[in-house]
N, C-alpha and C positions, 0 to 999 in steps of 0.2 A: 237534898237529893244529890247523889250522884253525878257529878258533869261528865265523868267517862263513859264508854259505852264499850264494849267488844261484843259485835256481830260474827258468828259462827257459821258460816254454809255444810253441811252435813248432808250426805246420803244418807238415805235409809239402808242397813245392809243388809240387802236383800242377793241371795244366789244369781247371779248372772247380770247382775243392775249395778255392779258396783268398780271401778276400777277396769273397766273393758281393754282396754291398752295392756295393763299389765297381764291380763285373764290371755288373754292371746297367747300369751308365753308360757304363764303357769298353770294356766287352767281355770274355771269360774272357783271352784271350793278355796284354793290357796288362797285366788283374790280376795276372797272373801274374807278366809282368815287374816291376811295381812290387813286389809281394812280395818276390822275389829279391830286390830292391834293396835293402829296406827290412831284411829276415835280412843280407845284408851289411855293414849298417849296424849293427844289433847287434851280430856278432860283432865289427865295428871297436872300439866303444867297451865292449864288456862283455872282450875277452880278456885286456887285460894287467892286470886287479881283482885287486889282491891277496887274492882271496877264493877261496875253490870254487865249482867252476861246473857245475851240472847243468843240464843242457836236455831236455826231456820232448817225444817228438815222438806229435804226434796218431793217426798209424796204424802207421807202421813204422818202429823203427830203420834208418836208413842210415849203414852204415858210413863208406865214402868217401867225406864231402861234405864242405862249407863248416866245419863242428861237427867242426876236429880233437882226434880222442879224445884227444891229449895234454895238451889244456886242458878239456875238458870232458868228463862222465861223461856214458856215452847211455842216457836209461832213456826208458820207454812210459807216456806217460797211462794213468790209470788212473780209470774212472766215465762218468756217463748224463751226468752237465752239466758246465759250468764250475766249477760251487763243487765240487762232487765231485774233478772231477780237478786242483782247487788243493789243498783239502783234505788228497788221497793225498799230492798233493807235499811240503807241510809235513810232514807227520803220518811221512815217510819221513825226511826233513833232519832232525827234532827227533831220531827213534828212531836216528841214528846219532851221534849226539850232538854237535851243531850247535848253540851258543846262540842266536843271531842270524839268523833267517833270511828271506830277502827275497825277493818273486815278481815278475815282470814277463811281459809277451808279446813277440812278436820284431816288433812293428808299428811300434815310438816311432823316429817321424823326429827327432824334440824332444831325444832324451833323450841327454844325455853323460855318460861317466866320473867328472866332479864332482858330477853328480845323485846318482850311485850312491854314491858315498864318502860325500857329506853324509846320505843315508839310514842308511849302516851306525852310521854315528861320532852319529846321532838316538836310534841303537836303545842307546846306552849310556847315556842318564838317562830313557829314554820307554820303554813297553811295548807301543808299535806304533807303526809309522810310515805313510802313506798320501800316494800321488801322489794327488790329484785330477785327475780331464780335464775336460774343457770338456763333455763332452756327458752329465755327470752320472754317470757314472763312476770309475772309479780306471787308474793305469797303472803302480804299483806299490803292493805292500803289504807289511808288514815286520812280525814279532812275532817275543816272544822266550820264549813256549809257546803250543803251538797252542789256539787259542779256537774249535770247530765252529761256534758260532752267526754266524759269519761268512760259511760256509759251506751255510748253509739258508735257506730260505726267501726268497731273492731274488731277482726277474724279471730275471738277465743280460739282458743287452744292451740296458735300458732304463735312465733317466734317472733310477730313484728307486733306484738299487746304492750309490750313494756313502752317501744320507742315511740309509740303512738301515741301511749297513756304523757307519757312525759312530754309532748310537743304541745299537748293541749294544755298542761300545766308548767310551761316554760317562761310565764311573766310573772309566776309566785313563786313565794320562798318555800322550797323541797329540802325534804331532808330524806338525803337516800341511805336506808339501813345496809348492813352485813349482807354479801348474796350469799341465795343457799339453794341448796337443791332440793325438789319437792318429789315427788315420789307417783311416778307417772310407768316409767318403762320397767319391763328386769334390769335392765344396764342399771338402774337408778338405787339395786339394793341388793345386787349380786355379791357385791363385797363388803357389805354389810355385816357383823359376824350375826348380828339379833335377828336377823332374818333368816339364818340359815334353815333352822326348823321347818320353816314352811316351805322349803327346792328343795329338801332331801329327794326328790323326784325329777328334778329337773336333768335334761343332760346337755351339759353346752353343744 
């Protein structure tokens, strides 16, 4: 078996459920398409990982989509918030007996296949690994038994998740990766050129 593990968080893309922050700006359909885009992109650089690959979707398994079952397992979020349904997802990878196991979302325009290697091959002299993002968050997190306190008590989708994340894991050995930026505002892909296609409508 496998000792690595990559846990995938995924929306389902659905019209108007996806990307709300950005949809403010560009509207639910662009969101949408950029989304698309952006899952595309993931499965580009996370399929051929010589790892295991779980993807966790937000509402409903779908069978025949982008997520084929022959690379990746299809399971359902599980819990009220973000840390809850990371939480489930380790807490599932460890109990099948997974040493190493690594979380990400399906948004990172940034993030390539050597991101993800150099995070696994971090977790074999460190006891957790952490992408940091630009807007005070994380865009990967990596441990090798589940720690809850990572999981409580933190204001998702604000600025103070990373310094939190890392105060609670302040007496183990961290290996903090490359920051990058994850793909949340317009600001975050207006200068982008691959995205252009989807603002053609936009007017600063």
């Amino acid at each position: 078996m496998n000792k690595n593990l990559l846990l995938i968080l995924t929306r389902n893309p659905e019209l108007g459920k996806c990307k709300t922050r950005l949809a403010a700006k560009v509207g639910d359909e662009a969101a949408l398409e950029i989304y698309k885009f952006l899952i595309e992109r993931t499965v580009d650089f996370t399929k051929d990982l010589a790892v295991d690959k779980w993807v966790f979707y937000s509402e409903k398994i779908w069978e025949d989509d982008i997520w084929d079952h022959t690379i990746y397992s299809k399971k359902l979020q599980k819990g009220t918030d973000l840390g809850e349904r990371m939480k489930n997802a380790f807490s599932e990878g460890f109990n099948a007996g997974f040493k190493n196991v690594i979380i990400i979302g399906s948004d990172m325009y940034h993030l390539n296949p050597s991101d993800l290697e150099e995070a696994f091959a971090q977790l074999e002299n460190h006891d957790f690994v952490v992408g940091p993002a630009q807007d005070g968050g994380y865009y990967l997190l990596g441990m090798k038994s589940l720690k809850e306190e990572l999981f409580q008590q933190k204001a998702w989708g604000t600025d103070t998740v990373l310094k939190d994340t890392l105060k609670d894991i302040s007496n183990f050995k961290v290996s903090l990766l490359e920051e990058k930026n994850d793909i949340d505002y317009y600001e975050d892909i207006k200068d982008i050129k691959v995205f252009e296609p989807f603002l053609k409508h936009i007017k600063e």
